[in-house]
N, C-alpha and C positions, 0 to 999 in steps of 0.2 A: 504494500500500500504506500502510492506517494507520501509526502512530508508535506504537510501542510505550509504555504508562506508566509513566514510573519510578519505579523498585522503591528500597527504602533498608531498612537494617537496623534493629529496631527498637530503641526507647532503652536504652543500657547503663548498666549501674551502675558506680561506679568500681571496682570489684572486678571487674568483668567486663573491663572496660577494661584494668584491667592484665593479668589471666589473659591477652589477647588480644594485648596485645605480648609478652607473654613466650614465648608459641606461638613468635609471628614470627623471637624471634629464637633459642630455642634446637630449635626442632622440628627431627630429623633425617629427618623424610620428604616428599621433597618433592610429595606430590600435597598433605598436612596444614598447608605451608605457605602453599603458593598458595593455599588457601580461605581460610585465616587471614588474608592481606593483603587476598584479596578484602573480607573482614569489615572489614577493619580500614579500609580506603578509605571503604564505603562509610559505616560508623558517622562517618568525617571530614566525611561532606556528599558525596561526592566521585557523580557519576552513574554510571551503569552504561559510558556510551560513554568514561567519558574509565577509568573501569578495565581498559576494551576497549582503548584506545589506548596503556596502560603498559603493562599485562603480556601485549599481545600474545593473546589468547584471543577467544572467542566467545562474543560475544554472549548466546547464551542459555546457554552454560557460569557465565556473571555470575551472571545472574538464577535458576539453580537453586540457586547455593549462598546467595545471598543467600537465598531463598524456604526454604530447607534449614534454614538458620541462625534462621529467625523460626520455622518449626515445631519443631525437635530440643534447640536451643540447642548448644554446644561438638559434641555426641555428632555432629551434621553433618557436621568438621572430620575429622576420623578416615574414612579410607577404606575402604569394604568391599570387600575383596576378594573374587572366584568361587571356586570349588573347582577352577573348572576342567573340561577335561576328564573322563569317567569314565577309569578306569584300562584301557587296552587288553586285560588279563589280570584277569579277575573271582577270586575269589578259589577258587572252586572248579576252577578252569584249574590255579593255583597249586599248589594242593595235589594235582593231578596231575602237573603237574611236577617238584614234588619229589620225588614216589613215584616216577617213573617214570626220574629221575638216579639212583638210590639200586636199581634193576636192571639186573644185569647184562645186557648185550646179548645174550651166545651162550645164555641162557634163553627169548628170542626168536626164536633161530632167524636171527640177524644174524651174520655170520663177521668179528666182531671183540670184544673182550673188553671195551674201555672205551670208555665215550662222548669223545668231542670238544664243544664245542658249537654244532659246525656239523653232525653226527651228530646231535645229539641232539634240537636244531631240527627237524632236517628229519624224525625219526623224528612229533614229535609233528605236524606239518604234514601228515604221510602217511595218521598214524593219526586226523586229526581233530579233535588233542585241542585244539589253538589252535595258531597262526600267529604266531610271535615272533621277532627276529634275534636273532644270538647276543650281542650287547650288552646286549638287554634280560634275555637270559634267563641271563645270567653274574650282573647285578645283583640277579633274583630267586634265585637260589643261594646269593647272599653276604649275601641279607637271612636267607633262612634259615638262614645260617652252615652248607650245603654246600661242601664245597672241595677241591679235589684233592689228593686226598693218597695218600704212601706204603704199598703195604700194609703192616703188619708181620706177625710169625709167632709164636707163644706156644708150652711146649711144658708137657706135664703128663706125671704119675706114670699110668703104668698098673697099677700094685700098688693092689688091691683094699683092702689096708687103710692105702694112702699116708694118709689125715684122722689116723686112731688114731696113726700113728706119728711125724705129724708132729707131734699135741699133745704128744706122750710127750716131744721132743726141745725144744722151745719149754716145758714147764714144767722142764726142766734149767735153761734159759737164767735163768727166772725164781729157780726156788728150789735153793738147792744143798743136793745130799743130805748127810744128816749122815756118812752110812757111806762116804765116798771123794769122789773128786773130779771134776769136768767137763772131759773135754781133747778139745779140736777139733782134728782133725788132718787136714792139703792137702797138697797139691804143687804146686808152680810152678815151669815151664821150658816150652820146652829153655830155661836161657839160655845167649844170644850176647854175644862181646863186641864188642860193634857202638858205635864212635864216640857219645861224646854231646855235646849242645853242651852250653856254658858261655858264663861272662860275663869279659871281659878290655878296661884300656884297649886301646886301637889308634887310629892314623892313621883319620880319619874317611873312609867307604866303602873301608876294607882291613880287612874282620875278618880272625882268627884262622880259615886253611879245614883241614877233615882230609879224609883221602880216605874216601868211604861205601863204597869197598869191601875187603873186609877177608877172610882166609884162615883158615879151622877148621885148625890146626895141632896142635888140642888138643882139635877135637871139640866138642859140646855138655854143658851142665851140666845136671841136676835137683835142686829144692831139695825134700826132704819135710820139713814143717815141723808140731810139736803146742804150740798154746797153751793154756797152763792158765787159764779164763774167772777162778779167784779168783785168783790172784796177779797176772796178766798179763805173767807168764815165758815165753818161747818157746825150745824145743828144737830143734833143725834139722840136720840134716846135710846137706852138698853132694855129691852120686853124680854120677859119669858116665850109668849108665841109672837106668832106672826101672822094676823089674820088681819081683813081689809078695816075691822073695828081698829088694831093698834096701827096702820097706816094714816087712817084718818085722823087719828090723836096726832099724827105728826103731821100731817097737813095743817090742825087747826094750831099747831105750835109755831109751825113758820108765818101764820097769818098774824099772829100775836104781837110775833119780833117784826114783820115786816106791815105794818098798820096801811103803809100809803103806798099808792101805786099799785099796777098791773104785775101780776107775779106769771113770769112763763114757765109752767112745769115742766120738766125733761123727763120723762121715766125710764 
């Protein structure tokens, strides 16, 4: 077998020279280095075999970069990477996928309510739609920022004019009438007088314990309470019940303190 001819890099300028040691020693990728010493060897004089014989490589891995390095210049030294495989799931899979997470099961005619994604897999693998583990198809979920979650529950006004009435109460909030005043008026209970913690020195791991359980000796309390939105005065009386006789004792106590003017109720 012939002898291959040796190959050498062509002549460098001293600016190139330096760019090329300075690859060597600060490049942090190591396929950009190894080409760069190969460079740099060869620009020393140094032949293809004895560059074979340092860093251990092949032969004709020398002479492409060398041959790379006299066609591209520097841009040789830089690695191209592949894209790689195509992606298992084409993007129209994808986007069945996530339509198809986002229906519920017993609309199919499946006798369970939420997907798993070992369900959910295997629903699209039945139906054709693609072939995924559930590994891959958690992380196509969470690229779409699908995710398992909580339902929750919402509840609305079925009073027909609930919009009107509620702007009528939200422009109280904003503007106070000239003819009387804005009073909000709750309730809150039952209250218990149920132990609370606090804070107290003590010997380290011997807090202060009380017992959580505790005897209605006196029954439960209700607080109906009206805040006036201009002054930010609050009225309240503490009742045993809570019936529409102890709210109107509190109606007729607001009318008591507030003698003059129009009083708007908030309920």
């Amino acid at each position: 077998m012939a002898r291959h001819p040796e190959v050498f890099i062509r002549a460098l300028s001293a600016a190139e020279g330096q760019k090329l040691v300075g690859i060597t020693r600060t490049a942090k990728d190591p396929i950009k280095l190894r080409r760069a010493i190969v460079v740099l060897m060869s620009a020393q004089g140094q032949a293809v075999a004895d560059i074979v014989s340092l860093l251990r490589c092949d032969d004709g891995y020398a002479r492409d970069v060398i041959h790379a390095f006299n066609d591209q210049g520097f841009a040789a030294l830089d690695p191209k990477w592949s894209g790689g495989r195509p992606p298992a799931v084409n993007e129209t899979a994808r986007q069945k996928v996530i339509a198809m997470a986002k229906v519920d099961p017993r609309g199919l005619g499946l006798p369970f309510s939420c997907w798993s994604l070992t369900k959910l897999a295997a629903h699209l693998a039945r139906e054709k739609i693609t072939r995924v583990g559930k590994d891959t198809l958690g992380r196509i979920l969470r690229a779409e920022k699908v995710t398992f979650q909580t339902t929750t529950t919402w509840k609305a006004s079925t009073d027909p004019a609930f919009v009107t009435k509620m702007h009528r109460i939200l422009d109280l909030y904003d503007h106070r009438p000239a003819d009387g005043r804005v009073i909000c008026v709750d309730e809150f209970g039952p209250l218990n007088l149920l132990p609370r913690k606090g804070k107290a020195w003590r010997p380290a791991g011997h807090p202060a314990r009380l017992p959580a359980t505790y005897t209605r000796t006196g029954g439960v309390r209700h607080m109906l309470a009206a805040l006036d939105l201009a002054t930010g005065k609050m009225i309240y009386r503490i009742r045993a019940r809570k019936r529409h006789s102890e709210f109107c004792d509190l109606l007729t106590v607001i009318r008591k303190h507030y003698r003059d003017g129009r009083l708007y109720l908030i309920v």
